[in-house]
matplotlib code that plots the C-alpha trace (Angstrom):
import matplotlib.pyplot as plt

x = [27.8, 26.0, 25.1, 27.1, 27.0, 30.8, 29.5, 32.3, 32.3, 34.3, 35.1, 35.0, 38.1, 39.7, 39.7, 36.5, 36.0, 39.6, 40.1, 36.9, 37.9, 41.5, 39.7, 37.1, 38.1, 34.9, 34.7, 31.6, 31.3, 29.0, 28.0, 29.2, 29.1, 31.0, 33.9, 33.8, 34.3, 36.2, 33.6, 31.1, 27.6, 25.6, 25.1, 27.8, 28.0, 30.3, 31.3, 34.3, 35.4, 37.2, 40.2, 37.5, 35.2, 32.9, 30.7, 30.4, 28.2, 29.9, 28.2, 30.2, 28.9, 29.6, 31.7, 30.6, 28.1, 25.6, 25.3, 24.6, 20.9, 22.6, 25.3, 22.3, 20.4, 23.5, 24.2, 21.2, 21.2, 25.3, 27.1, 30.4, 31.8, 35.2, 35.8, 37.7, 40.4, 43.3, 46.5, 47.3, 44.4, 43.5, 39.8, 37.7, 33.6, 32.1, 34.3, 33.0, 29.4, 29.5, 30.8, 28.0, 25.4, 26.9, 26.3, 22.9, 21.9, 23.1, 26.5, 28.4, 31.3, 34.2, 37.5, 39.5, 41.0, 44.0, 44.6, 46.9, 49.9, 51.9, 52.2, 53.2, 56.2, 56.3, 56.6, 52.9, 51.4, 52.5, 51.0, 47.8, 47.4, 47.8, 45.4, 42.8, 42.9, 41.6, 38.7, 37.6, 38.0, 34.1, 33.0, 32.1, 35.2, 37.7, 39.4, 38.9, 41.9, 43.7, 45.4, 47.5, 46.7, 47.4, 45.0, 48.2, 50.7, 48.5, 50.5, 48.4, 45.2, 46.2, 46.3, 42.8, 41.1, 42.4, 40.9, 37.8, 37.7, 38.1, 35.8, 33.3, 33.6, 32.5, 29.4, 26.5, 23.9, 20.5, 17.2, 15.0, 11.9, 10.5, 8.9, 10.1, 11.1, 13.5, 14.0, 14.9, 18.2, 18.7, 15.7, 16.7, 15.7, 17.6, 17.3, 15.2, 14.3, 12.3, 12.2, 15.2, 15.6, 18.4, 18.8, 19.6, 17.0, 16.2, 13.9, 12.8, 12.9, 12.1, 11.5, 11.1, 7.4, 6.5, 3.9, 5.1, 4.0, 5.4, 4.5, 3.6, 2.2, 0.4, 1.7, 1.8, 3.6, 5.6, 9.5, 10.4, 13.9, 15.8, 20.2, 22.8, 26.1, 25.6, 24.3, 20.8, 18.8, 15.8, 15.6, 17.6, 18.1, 18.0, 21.3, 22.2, 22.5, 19.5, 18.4, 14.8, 13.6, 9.7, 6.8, 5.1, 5.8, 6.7, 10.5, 8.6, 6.4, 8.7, 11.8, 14.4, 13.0, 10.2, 10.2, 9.3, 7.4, 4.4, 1.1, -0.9, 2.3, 3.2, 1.4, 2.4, 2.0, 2.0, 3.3, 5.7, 6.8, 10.1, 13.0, 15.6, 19.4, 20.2, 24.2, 26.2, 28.3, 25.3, 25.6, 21.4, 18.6, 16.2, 13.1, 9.4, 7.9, 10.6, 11.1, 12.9, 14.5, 13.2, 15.4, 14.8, 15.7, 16.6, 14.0, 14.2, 11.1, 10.2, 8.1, 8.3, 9.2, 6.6, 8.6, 6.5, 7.6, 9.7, 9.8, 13.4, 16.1, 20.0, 22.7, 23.5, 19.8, 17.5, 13.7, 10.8, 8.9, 6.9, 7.9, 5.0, 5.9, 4.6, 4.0, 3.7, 6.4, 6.9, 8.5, 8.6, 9.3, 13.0, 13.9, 16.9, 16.5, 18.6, 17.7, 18.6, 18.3, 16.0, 18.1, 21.4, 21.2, 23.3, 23.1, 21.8, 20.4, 18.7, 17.1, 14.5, 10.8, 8.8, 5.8, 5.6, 1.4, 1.0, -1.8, -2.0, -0.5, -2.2, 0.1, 0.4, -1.1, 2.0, 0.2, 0.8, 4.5, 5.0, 3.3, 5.4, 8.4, 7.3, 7.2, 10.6, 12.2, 9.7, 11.4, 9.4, 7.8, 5.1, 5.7, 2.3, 0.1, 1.3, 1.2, -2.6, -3.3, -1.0, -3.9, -7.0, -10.7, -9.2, -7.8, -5.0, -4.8, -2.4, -1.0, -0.6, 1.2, 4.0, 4.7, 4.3, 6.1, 8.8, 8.6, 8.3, 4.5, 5.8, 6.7, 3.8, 1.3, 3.4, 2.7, -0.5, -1.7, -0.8, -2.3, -5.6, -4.9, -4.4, -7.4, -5.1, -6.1, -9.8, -10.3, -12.8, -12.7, -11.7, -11.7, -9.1, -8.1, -8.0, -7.5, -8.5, -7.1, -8.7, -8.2, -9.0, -12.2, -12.5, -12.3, -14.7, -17.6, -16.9, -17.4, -20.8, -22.0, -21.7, -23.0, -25.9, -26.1, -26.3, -28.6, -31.2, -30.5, -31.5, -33.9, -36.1, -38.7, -37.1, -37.4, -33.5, -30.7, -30.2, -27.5, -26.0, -26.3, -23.9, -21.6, -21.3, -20.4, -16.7, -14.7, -12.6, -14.7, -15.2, -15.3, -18.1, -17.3, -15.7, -18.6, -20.6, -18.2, -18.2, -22.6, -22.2, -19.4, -22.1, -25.3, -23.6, -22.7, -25.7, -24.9, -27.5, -30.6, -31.0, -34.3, -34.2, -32.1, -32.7, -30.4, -30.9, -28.9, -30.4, -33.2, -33.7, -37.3, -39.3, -40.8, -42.6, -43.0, -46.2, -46.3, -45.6, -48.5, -51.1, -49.5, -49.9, -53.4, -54.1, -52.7, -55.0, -58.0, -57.2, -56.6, -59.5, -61.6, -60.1, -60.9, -59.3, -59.0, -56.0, -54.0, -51.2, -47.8, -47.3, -51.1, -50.7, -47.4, -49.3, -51.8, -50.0, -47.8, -44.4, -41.4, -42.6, -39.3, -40.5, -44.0, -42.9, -40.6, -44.2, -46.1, -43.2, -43.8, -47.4, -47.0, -44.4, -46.8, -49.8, -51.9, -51.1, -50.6, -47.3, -49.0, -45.5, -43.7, -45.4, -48.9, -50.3, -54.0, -56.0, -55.8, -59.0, -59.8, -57.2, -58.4, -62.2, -61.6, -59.2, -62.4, -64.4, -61.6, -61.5, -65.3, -65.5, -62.5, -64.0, -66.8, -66.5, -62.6, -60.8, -61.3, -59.6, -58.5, -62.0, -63.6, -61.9, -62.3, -66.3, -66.3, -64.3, -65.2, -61.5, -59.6, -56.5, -54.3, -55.5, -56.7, -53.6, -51.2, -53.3, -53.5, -49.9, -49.9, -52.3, -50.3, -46.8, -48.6, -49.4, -53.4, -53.8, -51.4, -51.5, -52.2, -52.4, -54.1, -56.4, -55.8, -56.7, -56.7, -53.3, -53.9, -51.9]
y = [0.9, 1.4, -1.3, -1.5, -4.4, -4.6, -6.4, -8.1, -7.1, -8.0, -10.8, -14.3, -15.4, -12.2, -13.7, -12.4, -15.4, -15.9, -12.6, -12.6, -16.0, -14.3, -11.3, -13.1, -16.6, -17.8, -19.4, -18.5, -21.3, -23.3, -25.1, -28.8, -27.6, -24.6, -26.5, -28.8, -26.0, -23.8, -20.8, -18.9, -19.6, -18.6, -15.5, -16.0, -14.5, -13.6, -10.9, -9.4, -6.5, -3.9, -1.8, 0.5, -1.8, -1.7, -4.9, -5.3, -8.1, -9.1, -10.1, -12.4, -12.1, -14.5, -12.9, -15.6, -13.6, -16.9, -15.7, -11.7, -11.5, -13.4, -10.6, -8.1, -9.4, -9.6, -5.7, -4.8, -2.9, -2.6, 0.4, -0.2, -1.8, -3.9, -4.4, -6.5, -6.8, -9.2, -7.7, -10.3, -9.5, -6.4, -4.9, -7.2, -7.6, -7.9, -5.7, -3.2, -4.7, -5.0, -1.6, -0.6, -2.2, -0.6, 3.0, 2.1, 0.7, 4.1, 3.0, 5.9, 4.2, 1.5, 0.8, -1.1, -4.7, -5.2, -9.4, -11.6, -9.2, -12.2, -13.3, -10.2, -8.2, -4.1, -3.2, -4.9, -3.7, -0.2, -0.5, -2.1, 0.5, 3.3, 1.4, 1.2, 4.8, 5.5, 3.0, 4.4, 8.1, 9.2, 6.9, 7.2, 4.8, 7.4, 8.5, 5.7, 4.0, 1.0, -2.0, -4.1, -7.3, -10.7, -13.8, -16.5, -14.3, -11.5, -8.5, -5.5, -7.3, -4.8, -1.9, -3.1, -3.6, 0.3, 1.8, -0.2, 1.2, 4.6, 4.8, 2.8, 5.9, 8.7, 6.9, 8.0, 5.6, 5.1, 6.1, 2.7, 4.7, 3.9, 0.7, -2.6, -4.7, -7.5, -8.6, -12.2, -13.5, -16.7, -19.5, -22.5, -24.8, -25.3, -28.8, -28.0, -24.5, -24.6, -22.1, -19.4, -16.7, -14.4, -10.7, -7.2, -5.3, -2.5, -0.4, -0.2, -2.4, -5.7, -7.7, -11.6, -12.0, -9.2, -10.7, -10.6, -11.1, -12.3, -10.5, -10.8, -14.3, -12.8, -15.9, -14.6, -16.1, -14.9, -14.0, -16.5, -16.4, -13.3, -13.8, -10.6, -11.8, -15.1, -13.5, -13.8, -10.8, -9.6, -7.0, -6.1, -2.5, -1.3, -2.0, -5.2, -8.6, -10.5, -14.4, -14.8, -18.2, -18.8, -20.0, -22.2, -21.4, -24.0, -23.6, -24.0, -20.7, -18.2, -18.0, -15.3, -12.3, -11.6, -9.4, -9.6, -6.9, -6.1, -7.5, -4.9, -2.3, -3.2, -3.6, -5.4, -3.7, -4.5, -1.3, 1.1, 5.1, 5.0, 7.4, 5.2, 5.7, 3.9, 3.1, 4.7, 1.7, 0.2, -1.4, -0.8, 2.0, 0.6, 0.8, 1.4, -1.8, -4.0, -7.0, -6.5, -7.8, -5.6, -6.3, -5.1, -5.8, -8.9, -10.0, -10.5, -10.3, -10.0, -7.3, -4.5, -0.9, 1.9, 4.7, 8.1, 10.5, 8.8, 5.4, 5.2, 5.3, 6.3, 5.0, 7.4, 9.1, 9.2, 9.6, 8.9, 5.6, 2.7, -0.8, -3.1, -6.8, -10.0, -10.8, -7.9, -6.5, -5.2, -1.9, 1.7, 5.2, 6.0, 1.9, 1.3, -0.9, -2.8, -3.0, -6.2, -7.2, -10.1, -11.8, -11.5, -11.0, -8.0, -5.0, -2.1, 0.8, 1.2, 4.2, 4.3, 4.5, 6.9, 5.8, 2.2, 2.2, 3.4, 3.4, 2.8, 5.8, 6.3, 7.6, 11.7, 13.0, 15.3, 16.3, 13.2, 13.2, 16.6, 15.3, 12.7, 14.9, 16.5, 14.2, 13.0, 15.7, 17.2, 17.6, 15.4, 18.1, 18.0, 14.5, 13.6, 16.0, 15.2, 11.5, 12.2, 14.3, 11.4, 8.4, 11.0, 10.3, 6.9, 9.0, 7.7, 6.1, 7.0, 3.4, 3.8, 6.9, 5.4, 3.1, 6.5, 8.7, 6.5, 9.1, 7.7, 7.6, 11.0, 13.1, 11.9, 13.1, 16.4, 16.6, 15.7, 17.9, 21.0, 20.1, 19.3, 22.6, 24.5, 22.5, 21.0, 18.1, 16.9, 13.5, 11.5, 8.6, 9.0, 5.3, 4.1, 7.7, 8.1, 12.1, 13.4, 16.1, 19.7, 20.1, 16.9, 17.4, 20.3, 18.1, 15.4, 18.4, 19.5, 16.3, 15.4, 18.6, 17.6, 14.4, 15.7, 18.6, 15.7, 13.8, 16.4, 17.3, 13.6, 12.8, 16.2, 14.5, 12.8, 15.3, 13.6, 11.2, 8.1, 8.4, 4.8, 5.7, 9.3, 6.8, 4.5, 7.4, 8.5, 6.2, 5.1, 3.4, 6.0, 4.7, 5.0, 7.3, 9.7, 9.4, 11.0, 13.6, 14.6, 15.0, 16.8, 19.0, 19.9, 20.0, 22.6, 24.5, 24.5, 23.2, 20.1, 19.2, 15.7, 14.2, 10.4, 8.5, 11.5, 14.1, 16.9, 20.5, 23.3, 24.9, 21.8, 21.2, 19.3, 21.7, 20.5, 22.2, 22.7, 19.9, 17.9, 19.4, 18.8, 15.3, 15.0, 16.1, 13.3, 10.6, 12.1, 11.3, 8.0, 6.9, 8.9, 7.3, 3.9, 3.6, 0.5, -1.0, 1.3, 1.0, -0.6, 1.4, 0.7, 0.9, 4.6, 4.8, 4.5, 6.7, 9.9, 8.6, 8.2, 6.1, 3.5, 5.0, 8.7, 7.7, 6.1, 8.9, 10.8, 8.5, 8.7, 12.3, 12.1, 9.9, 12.0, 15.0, 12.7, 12.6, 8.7, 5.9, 3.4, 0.2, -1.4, -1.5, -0.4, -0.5, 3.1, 3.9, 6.7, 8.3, 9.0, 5.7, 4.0, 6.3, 5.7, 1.6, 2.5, 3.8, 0.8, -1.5, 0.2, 0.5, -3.2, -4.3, -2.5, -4.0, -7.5, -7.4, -9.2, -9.7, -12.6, -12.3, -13.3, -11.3, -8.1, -9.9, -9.7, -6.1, -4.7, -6.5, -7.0, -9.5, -11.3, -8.8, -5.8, -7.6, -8.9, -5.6, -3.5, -5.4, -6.2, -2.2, -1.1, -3.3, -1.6, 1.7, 0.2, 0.4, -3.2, -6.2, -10.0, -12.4, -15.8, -15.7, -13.1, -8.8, -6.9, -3.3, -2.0, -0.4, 3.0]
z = [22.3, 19.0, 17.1, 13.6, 10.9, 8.8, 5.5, 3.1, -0.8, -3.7, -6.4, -5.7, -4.8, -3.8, 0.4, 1.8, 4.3, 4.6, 5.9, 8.1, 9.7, 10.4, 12.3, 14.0, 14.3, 12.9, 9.6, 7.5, 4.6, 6.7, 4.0, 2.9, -1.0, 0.4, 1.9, -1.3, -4.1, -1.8, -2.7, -0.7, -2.0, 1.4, 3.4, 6.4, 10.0, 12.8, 15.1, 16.1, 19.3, 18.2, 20.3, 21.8, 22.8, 19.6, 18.8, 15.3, 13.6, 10.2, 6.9, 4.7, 1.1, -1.6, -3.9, -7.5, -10.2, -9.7, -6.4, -6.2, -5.0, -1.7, -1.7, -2.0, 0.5, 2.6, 2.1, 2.8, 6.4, 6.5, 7.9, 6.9, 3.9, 3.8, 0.1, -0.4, -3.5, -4.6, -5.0, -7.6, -9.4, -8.5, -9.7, -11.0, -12.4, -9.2, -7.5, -9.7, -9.4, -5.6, -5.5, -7.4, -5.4, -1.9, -3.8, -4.4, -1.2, 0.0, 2.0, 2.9, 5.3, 4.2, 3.9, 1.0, 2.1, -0.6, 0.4, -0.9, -0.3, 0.6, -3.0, -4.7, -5.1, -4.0, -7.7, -8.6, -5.3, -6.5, -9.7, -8.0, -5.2, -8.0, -10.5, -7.2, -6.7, -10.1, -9.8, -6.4, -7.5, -7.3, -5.2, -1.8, -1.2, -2.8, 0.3, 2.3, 4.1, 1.5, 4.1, 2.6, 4.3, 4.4, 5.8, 5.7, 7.4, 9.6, 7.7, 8.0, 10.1, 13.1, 10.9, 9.3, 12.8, 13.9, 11.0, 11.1, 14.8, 13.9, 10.9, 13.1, 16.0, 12.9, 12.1, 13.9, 16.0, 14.2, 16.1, 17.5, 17.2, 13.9, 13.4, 14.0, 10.8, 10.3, 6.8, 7.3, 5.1, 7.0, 8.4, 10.0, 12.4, 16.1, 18.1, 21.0, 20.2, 17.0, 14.2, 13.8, 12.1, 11.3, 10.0, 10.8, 12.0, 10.0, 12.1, 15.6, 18.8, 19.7, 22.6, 24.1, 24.8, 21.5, 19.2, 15.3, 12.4, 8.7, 5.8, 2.7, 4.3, 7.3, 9.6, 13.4, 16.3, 19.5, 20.4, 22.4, 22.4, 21.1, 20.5, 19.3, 19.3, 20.1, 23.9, 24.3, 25.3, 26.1, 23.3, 20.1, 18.5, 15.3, 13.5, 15.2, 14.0, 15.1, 15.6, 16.7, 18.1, 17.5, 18.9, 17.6, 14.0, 11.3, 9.6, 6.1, 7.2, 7.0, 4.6, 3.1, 1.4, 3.9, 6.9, 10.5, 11.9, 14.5, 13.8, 11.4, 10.4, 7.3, 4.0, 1.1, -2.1, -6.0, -6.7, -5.9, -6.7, -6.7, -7.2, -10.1, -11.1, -14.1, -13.6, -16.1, -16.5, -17.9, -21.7, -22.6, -21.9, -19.5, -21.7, -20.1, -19.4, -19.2, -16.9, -14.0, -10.8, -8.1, -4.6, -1.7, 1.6, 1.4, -1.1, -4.8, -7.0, -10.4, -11.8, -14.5, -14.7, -15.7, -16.4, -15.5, -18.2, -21.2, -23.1, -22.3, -19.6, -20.8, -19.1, -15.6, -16.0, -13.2, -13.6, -11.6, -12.2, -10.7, -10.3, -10.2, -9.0, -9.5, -5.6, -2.9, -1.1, 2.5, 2.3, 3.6, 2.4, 1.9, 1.4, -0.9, -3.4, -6.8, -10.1, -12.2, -15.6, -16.3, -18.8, -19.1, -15.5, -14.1, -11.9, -13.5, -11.5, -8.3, -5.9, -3.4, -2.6, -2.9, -2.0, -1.1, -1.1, -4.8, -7.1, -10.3, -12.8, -16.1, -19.3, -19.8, -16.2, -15.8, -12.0, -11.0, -12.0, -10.8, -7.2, -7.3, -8.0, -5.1, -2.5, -3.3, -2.7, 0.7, 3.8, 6.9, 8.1, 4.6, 3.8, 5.3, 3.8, 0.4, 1.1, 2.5, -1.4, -2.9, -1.4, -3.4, -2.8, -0.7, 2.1, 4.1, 7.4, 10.3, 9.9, 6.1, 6.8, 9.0, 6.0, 3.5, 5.1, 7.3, 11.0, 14.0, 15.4, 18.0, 14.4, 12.3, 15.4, 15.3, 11.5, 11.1, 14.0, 12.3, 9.1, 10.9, 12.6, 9.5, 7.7, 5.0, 6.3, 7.3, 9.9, 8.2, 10.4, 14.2, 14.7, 12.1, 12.3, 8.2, 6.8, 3.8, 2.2, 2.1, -1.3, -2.3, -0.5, -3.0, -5.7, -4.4, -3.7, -6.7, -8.6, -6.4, -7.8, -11.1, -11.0, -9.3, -12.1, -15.0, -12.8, -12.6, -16.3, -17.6, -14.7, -14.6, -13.4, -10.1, -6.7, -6.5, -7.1, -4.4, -2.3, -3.1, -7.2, -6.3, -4.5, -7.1, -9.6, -8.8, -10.4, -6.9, -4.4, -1.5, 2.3, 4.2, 6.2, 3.6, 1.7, 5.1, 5.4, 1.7, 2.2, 5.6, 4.2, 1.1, 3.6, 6.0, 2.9, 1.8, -1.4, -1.2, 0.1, 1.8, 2.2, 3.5, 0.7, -1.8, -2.8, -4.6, -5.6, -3.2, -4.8, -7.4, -7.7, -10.3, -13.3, -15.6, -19.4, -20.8, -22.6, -19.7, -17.8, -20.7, -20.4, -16.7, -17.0, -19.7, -17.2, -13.9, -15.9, -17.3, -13.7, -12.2, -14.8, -14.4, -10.9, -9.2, -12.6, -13.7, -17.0, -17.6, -18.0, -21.7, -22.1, -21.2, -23.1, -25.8, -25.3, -24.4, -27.1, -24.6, -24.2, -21.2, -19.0, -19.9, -18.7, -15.6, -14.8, -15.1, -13.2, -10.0, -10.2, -9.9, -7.3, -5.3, -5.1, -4.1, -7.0, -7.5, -5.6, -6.5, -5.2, -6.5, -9.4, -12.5, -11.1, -10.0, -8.5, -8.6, -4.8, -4.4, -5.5, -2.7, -0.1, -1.5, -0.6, 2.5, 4.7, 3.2, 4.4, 8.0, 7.9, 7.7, 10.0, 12.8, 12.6, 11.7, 12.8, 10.3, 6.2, 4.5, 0.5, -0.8, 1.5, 0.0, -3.4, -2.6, -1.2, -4.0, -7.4, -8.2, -9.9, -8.2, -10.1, -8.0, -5.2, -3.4, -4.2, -2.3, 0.4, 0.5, 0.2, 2.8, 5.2, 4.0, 4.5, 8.1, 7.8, 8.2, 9.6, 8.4, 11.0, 9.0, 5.8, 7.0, 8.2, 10.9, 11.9, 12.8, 15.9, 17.1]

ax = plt.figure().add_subplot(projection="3d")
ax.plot(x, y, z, "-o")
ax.set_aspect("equal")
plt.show()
């Protein structure tokens, strides 16, 4: 048999429990405070067989406004909806509300429970079954069965339980092959067993022995004990009720609101694309920026709406926008979600994800919004490639894109192979197995080109730009190994020329101007002249009558063709000088062996300043190598 979860809806009062406990036996106010005030407050659970042989888990939901994030979190995973109305009070707030909430979280199956039958007369039913039909007409509900029924007497519970049945028998069986999440509406702890934890599960398979993980927190443990139905199992399916017994982990580590799932699937976000319905029932516009209460699964958190292309939403518009929360949330593409007002609270819109691994969206970049637009409405079969051109100069992972696109790991590996076929999309990393799109590629060449361009522009002196400086140019920090593809991309173009840590445009090479070359002449002489006594870089600033960074960009150049040696920073020799004193300093190593500092100092004439660069310099250049406070020859 499928698995299928019945959840409860309606106003408080109006017999949810009452009428579960008649079905199932079971009463669902647990809770001491529950028995006292005689309302649900709490999240309640129980099962019930139907004619055919159907299991189906039941959600009771409390029905009080107080208490509607728990009715959310209750409807969230439900197939079929029982709501459930008084027929001496007939539609009510949170009928409407609840009603409004099963819309937005996407339930297409129910049935209408009129209770309390026992304590009207035919005439007010009539008017109540005809005032019902107008309030359902619209709605997904609007030809659904209507059973009179009764809790006290058991009038109409047969008739509920056969409809249930057949309506149960229409609604297809959800795939287990997407991955495995639980959002957890219920933690306690068991004598004996530990930590448990209830919910349906949303996605996937799991089994006893399976290592899991809780996010946002990161907390890990082991299935230990898995229960549906109150049978224990060794694996539970997507769709079921679930309680989970832990291993090892602490009741205080894991509570309502977060979600269960394998080690490394999911990853909590700050901000999510999303796809939102204002309800038309609402009284204000939803403005851009205001506070909201995001829910999802069965968490609730606060955060605010950036709406993508006005300042304002009307009542029963839809638009595409972002929500951006106050503490990350665990979701996928195509996850339901509510809106609620911050203050007063109420239900006011909802929708669904877009893209649960979002970036940040500046103001007026109608690309954006259009790609957005776009992956809304794209079948599977190109959800990934605009999901890869979504993540830009980041890339996306094959991990990210289970969460961004919601297919199971066998369709994403269909998908991606035919983009990689067709070249839309480029493998930049096989060992975390991140793509990056073709024509975001494009984009990136495009943009190394012309920061290169500027480069040699302002730095016409330099043979190139470092490769660490390009990096740190684009404005998004570019991986590793994306960075490699993007200069072996451009090298087998032949669009750049790589030289150690330099890069440079093909055909770039350093020209200088007339004026230059007088220049350069100016500044061979000075250093020919000075010997190993050379001038100081603002000396010879001065003297050729240049900025000290123009005249070291003159000096580099002088030194990249040969005609200077850099002995470090700002200190240059003459070359023939250095190589002058380099065969006097081999002369006398091979034949007295070693030279100490005031040896050289003796040999050479020069002052401490000179003295102990070049040596540090001629062992860099591996002529000599220190051996205590004296150098040797470096032999071959």
């Amino acid at each position: 048999m499928k698995p299928l979860i019945l959840g409860t809806a309606g106003h408080i009062d109006h017999g949810k429990t009452s009428l579960v406990k008649a079905l199932t036996g079971v009463d669902t106010d647990r809770l001491k405070e529950e028995k006292a005030r005689g309302i649900t407050i709490e999240l309640g659970f129980a099962s019930l067989t139907l004619p055919s042989g159907q299991k189906v888990g039941v959600v009771d939901v409390p029905g009080h406004e107080k208490f509607v994030k728990n009715m959310v979190a209750g409807a969230t995973g439900i197939d079929v909806v029982a709501l459930v109305i008084a027929a001496d009070e007939g539609v009510m707030p949170q009928t409407r509300e609840h009603l409004d909430i099963c819309r937005l979280l996407n339930v297409r199956s129910g049935l209408v429970a009129l209770t309390k039958v026992d304590m009207v007369d035919e005439d007010w039913l009539d008017l109540v079954v005809d005032d019902l039909a107008a309030f359902l007409e619209g709605s997904f509900l609007e030809n659904a069965p209507v059973i009179p029924v009764s809790s006290v007497t058991g009038q109409g519970l047969e008739d509920f339980v056969k409809a249930l049945d057949d309506i149960c028998s229409k609604i297809p069986a959800r795939s287990s092959s997407g991955l495995f999440r639980l959002p957890v509406d219920r933690v306690f702890t068991m004598k004996g067993f530990g930590t448990v934890i209830t919910g349906t599960l949303a996605a996937g398979k799991v089994k006893v022995g399976d290592s899991v993980e809780v996010y946002p927190t990161g907390v890990k443990s082991k299935v230990r004990g898995l229960q549906v139905h109150n049978d224990s199992v060794t694996e539970a399916l997507v769709g079921q009720r679930v309680a989970i017994n832990f291993q090892g982990m602490d009741k205080d580590e894991v509570d309502r609101g977060q979600v269960v799932a394998f080690p490394g699937t999911l990853i909590p976000s700050y901000m999510l694309d999303v796809s939102v319905n204002l309800l038309s029932s609402t009284l204000r516009p939803l403005k851009d920026g205001a506070k909201v209460r995001f829910h999802v699964g069965t968490s609730e958190v606060m955060g605010k709406i950036v709406l993508g292309e006005k300042e304002r939403l009307e009542p029963g518009e839809s638009a595409i926008a972002q929500i951006r929360t106050d503490a990350p949330v665990a979701a996928v593409r195509d996850d339901r979600f509510v809106l609620r007002s911050y203050s007063p609270v109420a239900t006011i819109g909802g929708g669904f994800v877009i893209n649960p691994l979002a970036r940040k969206h500046k103001k007026n970049r109608p690309q954006e919004l259009d790609a957005l637009k776009e992956m809304a409405a794209a079948p599977p079969a190109e959800l990934a490639g605009l999901c890869v051109e979504s993540a830009g100069f980041s890339g996306a992972s094959f991990a990210e894109l289970l969460i961004m696109t919601n297919l199971s790991a066998k369709k994403l590996e269909e998908a991606t192979g035919r983009l990689l076929s067709s070249r839309t999309l480029i493998l930049a990393d096989k060992e975390s197995r991140t793509f990056i799109h073709g024509q975001v590629l494009e984009k990136l060449t495009q943009k190394a080109k012309d920061h290169l361009a500027t480069y040699h522009n302002a730095n016409p002196l330099k043979p190139g730009m470092p490769k660490e400086e390009l990096k740190s140019r684009f404005g998004e920090v570019l991986a590793p190994k994306i960075f490699h593809l993007l200069l072996e991309t451009m090298s087998g173009a032949g669009l750049v020329e790589i030289e150690r840590d330099i890069l440079r445009l093909s055909g770039h090479s350093v020209r200088l101007e007339e004026d230059q070359e007088q220049i350069s002449k100016k500044m061979l002489a000075a250093f020919a002249q000075a010997g190993l006594a050379p001038p100081t870089v603002k000396q010879l600033a001065q003297d050729v009558e240049m900025t000290e960074k123009k005249a070291l960009e003159m000096l580099n150049h002088l030194a990249g063709q040969g005609s200077l040696v850099k002995v470090k920073q700002d200190l240059y020799f003459d070359s023939a000088a250095v190589n002058e004193l380099k065969e006097r300093l081999v002369g006398h190593l091979k034949e007295h062996g070693e030279i100490t500092p005031p040896q050289f100092k003796d040999m050479t004439g020069l002052s401490r300043k000179y003295l102990i660069p070049l040596l540090e310099w001629f062992d860099s250049a591996k002529i000599t190598i220190r051996v205590g406070d004296s150098r040797k020859l470096r032999q071959a």
